[in-house]
Backbone as ProteinMPNN parsed JSONL, in Angstrom:
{"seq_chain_A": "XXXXXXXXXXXXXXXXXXXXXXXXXXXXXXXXXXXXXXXXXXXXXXXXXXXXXXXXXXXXXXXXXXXXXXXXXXXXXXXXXXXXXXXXXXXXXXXXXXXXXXXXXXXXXXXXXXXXXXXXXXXXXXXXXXXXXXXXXXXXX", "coords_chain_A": {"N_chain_A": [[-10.341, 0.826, 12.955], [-12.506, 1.023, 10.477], [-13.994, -0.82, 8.972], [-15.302, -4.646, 8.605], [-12.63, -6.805, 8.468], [-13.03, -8.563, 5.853], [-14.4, -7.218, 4.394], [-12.546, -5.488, 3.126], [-10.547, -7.099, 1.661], [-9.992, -9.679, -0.883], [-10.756, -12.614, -0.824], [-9.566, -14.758, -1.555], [-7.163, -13.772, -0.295], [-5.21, -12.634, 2.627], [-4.384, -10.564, 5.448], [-2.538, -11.252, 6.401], [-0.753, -12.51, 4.334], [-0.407, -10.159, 2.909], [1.216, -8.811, 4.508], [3.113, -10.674, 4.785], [3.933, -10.712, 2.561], [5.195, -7.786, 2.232], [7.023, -7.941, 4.068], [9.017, -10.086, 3.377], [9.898, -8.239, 0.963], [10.719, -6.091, 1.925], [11.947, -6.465, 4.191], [13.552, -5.26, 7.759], [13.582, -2.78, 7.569], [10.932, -2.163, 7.07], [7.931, -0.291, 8.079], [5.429, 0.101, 8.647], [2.361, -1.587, 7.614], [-0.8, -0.896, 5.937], [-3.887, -1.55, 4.899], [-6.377, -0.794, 3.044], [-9.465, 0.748, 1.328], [-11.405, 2.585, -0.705], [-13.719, 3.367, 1.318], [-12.739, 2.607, 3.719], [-10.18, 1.397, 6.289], [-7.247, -1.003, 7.797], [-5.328, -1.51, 9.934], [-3.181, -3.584, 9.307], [-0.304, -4.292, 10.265], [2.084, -2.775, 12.714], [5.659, -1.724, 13.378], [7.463, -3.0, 16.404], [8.704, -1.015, 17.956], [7.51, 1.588, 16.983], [5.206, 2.787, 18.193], [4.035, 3.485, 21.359], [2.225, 1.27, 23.853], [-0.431, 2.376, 24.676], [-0.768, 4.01, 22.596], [-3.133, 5.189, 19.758], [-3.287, 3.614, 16.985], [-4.856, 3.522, 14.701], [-5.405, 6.339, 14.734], [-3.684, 7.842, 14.584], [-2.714, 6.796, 11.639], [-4.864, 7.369, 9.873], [-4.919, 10.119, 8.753], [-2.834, 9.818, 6.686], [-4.122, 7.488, 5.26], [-6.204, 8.901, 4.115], [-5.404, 10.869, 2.301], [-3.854, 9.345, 0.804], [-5.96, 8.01, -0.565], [-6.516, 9.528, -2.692], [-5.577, 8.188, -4.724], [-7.667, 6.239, -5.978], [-9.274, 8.035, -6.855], [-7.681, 8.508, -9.096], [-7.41, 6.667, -11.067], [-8.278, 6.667, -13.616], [-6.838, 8.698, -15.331], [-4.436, 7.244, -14.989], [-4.496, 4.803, -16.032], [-5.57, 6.556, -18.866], [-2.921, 7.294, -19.539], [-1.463, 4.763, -19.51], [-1.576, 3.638, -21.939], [-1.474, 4.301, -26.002], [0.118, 5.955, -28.54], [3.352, 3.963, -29.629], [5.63, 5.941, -28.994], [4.744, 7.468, -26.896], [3.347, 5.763, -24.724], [3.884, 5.101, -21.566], [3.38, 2.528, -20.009], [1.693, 0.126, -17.964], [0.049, 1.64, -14.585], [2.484, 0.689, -11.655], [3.073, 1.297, -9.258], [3.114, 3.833, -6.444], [5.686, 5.976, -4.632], [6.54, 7.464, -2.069], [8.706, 9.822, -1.512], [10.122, 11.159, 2.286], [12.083, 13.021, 4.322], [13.274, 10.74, 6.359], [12.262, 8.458, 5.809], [10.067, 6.34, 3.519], [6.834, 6.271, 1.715], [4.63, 3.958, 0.546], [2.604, 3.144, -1.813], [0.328, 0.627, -3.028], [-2.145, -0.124, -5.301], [-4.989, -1.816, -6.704], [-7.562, -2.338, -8.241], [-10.377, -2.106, -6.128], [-9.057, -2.183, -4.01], [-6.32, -0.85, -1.638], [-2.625, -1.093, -0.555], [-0.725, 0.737, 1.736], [2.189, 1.176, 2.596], [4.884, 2.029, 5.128], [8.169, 2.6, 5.809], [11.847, 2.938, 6.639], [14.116, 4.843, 5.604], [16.102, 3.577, 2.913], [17.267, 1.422, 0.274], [16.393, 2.19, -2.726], [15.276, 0.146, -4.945], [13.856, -2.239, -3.606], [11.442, -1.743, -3.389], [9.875, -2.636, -5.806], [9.976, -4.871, -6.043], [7.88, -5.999, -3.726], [5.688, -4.338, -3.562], [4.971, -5.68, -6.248], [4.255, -8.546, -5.336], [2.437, -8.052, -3.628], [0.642, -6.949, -5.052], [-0.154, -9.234, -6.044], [-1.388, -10.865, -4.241], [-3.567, -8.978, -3.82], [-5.098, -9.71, -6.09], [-8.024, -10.54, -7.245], [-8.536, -14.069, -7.554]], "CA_chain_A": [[-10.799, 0.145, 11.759], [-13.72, 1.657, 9.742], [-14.984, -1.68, 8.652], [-13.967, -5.809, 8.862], [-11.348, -6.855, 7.615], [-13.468, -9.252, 4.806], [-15.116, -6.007, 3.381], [-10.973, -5.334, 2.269], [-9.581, -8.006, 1.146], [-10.428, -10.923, -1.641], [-11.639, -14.473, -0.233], [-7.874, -15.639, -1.604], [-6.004, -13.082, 0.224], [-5.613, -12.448, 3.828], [-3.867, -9.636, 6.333], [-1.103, -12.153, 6.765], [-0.302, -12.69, 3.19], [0.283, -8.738, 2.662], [2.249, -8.253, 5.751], [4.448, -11.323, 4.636], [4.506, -10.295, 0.833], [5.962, -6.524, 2.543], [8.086, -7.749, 5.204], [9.503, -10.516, 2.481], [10.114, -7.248, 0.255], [11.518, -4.982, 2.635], [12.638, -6.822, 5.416], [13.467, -5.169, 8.997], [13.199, -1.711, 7.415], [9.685, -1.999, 7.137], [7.52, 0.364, 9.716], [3.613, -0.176, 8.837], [1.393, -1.764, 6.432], [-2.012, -0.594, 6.708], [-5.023, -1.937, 3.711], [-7.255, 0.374, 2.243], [-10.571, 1.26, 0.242], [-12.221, 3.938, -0.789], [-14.335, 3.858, 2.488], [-12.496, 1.788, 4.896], [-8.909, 0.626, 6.297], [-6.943, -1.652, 9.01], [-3.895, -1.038, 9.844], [-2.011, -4.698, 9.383], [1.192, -4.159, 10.625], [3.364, -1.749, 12.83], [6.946, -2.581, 13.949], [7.149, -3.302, 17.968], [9.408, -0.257, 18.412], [7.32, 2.913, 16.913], [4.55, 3.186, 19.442], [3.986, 2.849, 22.651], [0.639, 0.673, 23.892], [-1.529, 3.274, 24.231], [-1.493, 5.088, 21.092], [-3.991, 4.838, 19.263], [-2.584, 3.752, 15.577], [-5.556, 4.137, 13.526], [-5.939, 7.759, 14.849], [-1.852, 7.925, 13.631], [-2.984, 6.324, 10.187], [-5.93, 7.911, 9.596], [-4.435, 11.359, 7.909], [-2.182, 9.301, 5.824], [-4.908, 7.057, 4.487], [-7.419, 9.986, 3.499], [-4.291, 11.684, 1.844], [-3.546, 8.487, 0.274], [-7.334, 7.498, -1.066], [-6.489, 10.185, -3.979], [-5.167, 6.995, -5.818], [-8.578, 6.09, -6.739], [-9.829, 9.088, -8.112], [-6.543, 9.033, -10.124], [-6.826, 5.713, -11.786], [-8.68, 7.168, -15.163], [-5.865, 9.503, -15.697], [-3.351, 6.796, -14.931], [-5.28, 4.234, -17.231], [-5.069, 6.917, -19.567], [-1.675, 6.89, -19.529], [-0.935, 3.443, -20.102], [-2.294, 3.443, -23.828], [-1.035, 5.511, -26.744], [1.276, 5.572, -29.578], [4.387, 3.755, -28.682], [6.56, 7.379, -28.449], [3.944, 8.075, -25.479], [3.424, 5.088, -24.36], [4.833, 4.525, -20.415], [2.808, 1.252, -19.276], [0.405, 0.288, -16.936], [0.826, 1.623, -13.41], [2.769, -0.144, -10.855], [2.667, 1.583, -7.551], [3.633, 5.048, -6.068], [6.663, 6.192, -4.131], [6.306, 9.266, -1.628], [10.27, 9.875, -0.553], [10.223, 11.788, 3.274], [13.898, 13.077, 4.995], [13.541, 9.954, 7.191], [11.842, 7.059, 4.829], [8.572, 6.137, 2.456], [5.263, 5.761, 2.028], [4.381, 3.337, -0.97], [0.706, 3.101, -2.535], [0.055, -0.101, -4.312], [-3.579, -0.14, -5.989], [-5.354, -2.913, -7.615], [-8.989, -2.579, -8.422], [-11.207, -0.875, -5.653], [-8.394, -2.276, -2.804], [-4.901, -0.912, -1.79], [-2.232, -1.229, 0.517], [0.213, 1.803, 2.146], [3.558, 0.485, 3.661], [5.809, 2.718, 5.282], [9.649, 2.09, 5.882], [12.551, 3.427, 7.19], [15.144, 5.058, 4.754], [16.634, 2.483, 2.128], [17.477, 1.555, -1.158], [14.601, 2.054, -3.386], [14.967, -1.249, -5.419], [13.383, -3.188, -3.126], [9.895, -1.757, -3.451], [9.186, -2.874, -7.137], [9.356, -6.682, -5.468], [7.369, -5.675, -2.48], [4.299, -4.033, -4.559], [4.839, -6.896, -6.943], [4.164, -9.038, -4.286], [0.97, -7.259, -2.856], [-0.44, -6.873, -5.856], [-0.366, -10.156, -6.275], [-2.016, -11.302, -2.91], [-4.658, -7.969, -3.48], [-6.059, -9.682, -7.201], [-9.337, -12.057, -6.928], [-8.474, -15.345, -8.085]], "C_chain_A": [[-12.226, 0.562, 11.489], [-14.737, 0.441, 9.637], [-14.346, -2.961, 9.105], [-13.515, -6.174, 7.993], [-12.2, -7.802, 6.156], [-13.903, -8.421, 3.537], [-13.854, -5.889, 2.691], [-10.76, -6.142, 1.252], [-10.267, -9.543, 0.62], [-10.524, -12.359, -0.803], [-9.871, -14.94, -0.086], [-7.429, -15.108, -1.308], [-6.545, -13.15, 1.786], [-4.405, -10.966, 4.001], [-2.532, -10.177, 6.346], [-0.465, -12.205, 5.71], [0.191, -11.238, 2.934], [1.548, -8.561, 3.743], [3.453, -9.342, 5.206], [4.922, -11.087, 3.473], [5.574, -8.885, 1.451], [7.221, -6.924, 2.997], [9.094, -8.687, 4.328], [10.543, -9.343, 1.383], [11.305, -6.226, 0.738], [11.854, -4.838, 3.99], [12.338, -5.809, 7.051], [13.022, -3.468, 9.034], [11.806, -1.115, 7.557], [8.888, -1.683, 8.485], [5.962, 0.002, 9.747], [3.55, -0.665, 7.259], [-0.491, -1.215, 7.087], [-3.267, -0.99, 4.926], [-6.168, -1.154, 3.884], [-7.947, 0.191, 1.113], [-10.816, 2.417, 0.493], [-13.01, 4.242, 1.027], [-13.639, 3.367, 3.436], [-11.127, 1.799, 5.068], [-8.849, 0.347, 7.618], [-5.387, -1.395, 8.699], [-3.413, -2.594, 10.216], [-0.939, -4.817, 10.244], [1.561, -3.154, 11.338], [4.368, -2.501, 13.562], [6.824, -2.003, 15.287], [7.867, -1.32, 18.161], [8.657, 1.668, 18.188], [6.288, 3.236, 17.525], [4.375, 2.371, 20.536], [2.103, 2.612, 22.913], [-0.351, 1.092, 23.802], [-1.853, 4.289, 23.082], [-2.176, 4.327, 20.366], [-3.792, 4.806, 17.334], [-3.518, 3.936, 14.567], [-5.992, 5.659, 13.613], [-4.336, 8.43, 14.235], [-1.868, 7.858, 11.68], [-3.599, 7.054, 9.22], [-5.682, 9.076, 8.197], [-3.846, 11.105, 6.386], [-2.957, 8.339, 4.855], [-5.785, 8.156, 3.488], [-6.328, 10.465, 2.354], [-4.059, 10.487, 0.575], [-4.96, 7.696, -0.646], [-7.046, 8.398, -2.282], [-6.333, 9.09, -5.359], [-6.358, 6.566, -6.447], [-9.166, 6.784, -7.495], [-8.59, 8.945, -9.422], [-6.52, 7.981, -11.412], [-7.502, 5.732, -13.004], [-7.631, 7.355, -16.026], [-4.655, 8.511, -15.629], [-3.897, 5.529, -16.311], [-4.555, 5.028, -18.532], [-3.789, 7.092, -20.378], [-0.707, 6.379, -20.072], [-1.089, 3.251, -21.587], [-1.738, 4.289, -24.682], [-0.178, 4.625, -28.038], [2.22, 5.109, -28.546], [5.171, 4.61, -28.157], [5.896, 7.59, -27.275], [3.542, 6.753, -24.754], [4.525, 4.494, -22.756], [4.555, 3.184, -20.14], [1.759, 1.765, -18.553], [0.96, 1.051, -15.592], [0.852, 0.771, -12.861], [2.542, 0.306, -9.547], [3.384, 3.435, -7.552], [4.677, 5.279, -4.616], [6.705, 7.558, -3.176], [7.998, 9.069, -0.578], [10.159, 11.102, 0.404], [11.438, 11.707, 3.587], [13.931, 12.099, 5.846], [12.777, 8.612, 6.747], [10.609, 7.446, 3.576], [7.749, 5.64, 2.895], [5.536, 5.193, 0.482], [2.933, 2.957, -0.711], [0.77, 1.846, -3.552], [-1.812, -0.458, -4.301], [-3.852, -1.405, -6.845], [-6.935, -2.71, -7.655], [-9.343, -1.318, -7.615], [-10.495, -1.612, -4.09], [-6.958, -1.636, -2.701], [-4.499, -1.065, -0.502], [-1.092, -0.042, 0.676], [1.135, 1.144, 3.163], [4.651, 1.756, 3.643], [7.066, 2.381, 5.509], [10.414, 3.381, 6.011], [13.284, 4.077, 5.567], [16.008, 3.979, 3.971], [16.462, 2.163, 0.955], [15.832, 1.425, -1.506], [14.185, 0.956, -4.286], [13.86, -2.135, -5.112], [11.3, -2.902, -3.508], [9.28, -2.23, -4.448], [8.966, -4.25, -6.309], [8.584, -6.724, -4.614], [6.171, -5.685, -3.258], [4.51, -5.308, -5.852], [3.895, -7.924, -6.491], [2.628, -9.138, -3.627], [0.455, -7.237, -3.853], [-0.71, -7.767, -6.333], [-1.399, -11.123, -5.195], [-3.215, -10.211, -3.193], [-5.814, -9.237, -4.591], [-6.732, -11.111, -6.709], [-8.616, -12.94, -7.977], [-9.568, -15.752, -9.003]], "O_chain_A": [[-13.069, 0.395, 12.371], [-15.908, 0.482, 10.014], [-13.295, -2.949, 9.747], [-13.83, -5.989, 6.818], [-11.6, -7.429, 5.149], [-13.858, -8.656, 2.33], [-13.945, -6.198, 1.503], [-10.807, -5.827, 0.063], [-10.856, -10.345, 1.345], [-9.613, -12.51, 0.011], [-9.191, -15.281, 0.882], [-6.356, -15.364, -1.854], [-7.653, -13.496, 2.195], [-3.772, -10.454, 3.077], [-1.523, -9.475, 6.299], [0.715, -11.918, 5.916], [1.403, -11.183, 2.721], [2.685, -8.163, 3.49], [4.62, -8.954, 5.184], [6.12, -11.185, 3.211], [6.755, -8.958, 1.114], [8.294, -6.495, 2.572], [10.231, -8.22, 4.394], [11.712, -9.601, 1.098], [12.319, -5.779, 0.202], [12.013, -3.862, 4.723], [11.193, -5.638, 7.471], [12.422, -2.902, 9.948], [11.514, 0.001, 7.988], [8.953, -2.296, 9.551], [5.382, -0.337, 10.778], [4.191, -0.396, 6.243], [-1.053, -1.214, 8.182], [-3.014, -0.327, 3.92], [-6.769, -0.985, 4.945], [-7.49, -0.319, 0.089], [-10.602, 3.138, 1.468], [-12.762, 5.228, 1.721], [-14.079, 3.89, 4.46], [-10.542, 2.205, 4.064], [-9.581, 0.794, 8.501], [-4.653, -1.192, 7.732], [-3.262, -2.841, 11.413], [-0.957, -5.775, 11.018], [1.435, -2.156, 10.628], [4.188, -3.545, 14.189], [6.305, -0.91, 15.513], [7.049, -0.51, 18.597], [9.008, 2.657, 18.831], [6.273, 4.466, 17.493], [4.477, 1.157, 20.713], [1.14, 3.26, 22.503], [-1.253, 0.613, 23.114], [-2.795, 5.033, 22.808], [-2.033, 3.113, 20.227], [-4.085, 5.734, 16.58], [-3.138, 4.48, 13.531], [-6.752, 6.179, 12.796], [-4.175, 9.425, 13.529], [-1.309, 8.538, 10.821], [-3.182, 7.355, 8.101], [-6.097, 8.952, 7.045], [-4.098, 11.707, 5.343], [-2.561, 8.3, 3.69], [-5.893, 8.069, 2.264], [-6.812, 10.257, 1.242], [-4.118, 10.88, -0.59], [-4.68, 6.751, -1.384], [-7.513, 7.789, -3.244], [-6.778, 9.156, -6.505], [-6.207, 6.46, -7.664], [-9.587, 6.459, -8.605], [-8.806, 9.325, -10.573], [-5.91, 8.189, -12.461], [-7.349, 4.684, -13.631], [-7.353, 6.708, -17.036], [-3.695, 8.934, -16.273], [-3.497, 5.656, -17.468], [-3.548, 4.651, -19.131], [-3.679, 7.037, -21.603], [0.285, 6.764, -20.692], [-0.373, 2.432, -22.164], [-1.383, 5.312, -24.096], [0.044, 3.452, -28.34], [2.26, 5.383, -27.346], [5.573, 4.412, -27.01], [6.669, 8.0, -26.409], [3.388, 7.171, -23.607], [5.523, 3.773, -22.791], [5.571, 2.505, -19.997], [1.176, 2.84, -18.409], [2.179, 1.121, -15.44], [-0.017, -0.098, -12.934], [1.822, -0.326, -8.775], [3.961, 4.016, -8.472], [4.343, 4.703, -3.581], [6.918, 8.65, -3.704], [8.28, 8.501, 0.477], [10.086, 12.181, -0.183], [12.084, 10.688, 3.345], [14.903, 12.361, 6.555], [12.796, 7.692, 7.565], [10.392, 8.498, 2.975], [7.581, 4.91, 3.872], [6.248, 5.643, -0.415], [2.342, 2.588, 0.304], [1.183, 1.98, -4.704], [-2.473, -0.947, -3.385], [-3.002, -1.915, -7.574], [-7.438, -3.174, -6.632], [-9.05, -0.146, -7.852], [-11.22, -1.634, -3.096], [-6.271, -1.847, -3.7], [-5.232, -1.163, 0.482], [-0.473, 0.157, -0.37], [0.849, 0.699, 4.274], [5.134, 2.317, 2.66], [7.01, 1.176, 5.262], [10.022, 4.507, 5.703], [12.843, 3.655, 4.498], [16.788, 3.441, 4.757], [15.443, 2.593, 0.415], [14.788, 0.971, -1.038], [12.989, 0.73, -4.473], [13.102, -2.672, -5.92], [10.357, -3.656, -3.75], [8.068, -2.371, -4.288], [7.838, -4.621, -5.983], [8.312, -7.918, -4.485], [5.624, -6.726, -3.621], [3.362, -5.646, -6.14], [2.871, -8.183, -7.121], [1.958, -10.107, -3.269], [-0.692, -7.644, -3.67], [-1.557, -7.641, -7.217], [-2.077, -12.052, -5.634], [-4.2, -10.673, -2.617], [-6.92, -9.616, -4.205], [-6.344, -12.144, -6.162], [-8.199, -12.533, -9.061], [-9.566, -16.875, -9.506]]}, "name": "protein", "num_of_chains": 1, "seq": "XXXXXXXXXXXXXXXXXXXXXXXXXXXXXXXXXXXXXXXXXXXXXXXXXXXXXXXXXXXXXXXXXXXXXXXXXXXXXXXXXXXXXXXXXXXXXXXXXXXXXXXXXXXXXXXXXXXXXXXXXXXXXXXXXXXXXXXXXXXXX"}
């Protein structure tokens, strides 16, 4: 962990509230949550079964966060986006989807916080309620 956990996450949210908004979302499938800024993250969550005691999970994380911090530079261009004539017109963004031959990574963004939850292979439905969810627990009250 880069920083503590308060620097993350809004007064009205906690660590616990994301992990239960995910695991609510996407049940047993679910492998990590880990919360993220621009400078910082904690890794929340991993399920009992994908390392063993001594690894060191934020040195596991790490790659995947940096990789995953692009989301902030991006959110001009996604902004942009959202606005237009109605023919061009998609919406706001909701979250991002990275499909691997053995599960996902999902990116949900809100402001200048996000959260990266990984999971096993499984329907892709479930993630709109998941990032729903989280991005609801990320926004200041």
């Amino acid at each position: 962990m880069d920083e503590s956990p308060e620097f993350f996450l809004p007064e009205s949210a906690d660590g616990e509230r994301v992990v239960a908004a995910a695991r609510t979302g996407l049940g047993d499938d679910l492998r990590s949550v880990v919360a993220f800024t621009p400078g910082s993250f904690e890794v929340l969550y991993t399920r009992a079964d994908l390392y063993d005691p001594e690894v060191d999970v934020d040195a596991v994380k790490r790659p995947l966060v940096e990789l995953e911090r692009v989301g902030f530079a991006e959110a001009p261009v996604r902004t942009s986006l959202s606005v237009g004539e109605p023919s061009t017109d998609i919406g706001p963004y909701g979250f991002t989807v990275r499909f691997h031959d053995h599960g996902f990574v999902v990116r949900v963004i809100e402001g200048d916080r996000g959260v990266l939850l990984t999971t096993d292979t499984m329907d892709s439905r479930a993630f709109r309620e998941a990032a729903t969810a989280i991005r609801t627990v990320l926004r200041p009250e």
